[in-house]
N, C-alpha and C positions, 0 to 999 in steps of 0.2 A: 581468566575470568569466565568461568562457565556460568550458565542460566538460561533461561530466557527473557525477550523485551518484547513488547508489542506497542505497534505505533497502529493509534484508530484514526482514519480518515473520512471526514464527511464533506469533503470538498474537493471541485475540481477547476475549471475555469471560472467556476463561480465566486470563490477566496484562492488565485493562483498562490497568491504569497505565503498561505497555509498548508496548499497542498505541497508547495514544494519545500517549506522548511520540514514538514514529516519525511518527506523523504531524504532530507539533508540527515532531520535525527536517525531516521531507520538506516542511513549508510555509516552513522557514528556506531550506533550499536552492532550491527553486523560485525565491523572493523575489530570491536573489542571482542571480538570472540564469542558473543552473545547470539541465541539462536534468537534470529529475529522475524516478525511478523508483521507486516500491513495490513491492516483490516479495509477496505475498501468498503465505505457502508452510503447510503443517502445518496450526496451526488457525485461521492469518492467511487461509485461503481463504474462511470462515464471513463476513470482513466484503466480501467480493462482492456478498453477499447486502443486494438492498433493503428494507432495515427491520431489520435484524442490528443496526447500530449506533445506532438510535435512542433507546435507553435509556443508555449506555455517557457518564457523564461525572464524570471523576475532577476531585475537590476542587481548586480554585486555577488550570484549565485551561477552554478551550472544550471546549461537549460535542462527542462523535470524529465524529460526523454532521458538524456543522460542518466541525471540522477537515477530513474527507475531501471535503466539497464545495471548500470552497475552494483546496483543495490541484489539484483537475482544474480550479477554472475559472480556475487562475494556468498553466495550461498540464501541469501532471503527469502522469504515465500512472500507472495501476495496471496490472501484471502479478502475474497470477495463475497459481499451478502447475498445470499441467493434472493430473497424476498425483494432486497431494492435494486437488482439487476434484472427483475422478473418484472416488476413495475413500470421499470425505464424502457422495457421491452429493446433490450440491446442483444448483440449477436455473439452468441455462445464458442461461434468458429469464429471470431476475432478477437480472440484474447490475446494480451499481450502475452512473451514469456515469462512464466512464473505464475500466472496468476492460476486460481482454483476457484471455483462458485462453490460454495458449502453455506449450512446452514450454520447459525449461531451455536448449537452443539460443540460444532469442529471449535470455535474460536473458545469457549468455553471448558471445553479441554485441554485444550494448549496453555490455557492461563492458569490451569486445577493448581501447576506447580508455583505459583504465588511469583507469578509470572508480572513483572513491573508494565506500568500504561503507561502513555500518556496520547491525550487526544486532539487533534487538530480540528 
């Protein structure tokens, strides 16, 4: 199954049960073979941050640490919104791995190729 997927996230401890089923879906996608994407936007930019998500694990799921490591070492990108990581005034040298601060362009290109959503 070739393509791309992109999963948009606008949550972090503030809906954990969101943030972490987006990364539940963004490890289904990867898994199929799908070139997959996290958009980290709103207050989904806070899980950039190393040690953000290390508390974060909702009943009957892996905790979102997990999930987000495994998610980049099955090949995923995190993109991250530059404008609401710039707002949050959060620290550019602690990103997690994978993650990238780009503008809406980058995400906008990625998706040119009728690239499927869905948004937490």
């Amino acid at each position: 199954m070739a393509g791309k997927f992109v999963v948009s996230l606008t949550c972090s401890k503030d809906n954990t049960d969101r943030a972490t089923v987006a990364f539940v879906v963004a490890n289904a996608a990867v898994a199929s073979d799908k070139q997959t994407l996290v958009f980290l936007s709103i207050e989904g930019t806070r899980l950039s941050q190393k040690g953000y998500a290390d508390d974060i694990h909702e009943e009957g799921f892996a905790p979102l640490k997990e999930l987000m490591d495994n998610f980049v070492a099955a090949g995923g990108e995190i993109y991250v919104c530059s404008p609401c990581f710039k707002k949050r005034a959060l620290d550019e040298n602690n990103l997690v791995a994978g993650a990238k601060i780009v503008g809406g362009a980058k995400l906008v290109e990625f998706m040119s190729d009728n690239a499927p959503s869905i948004s937490y």
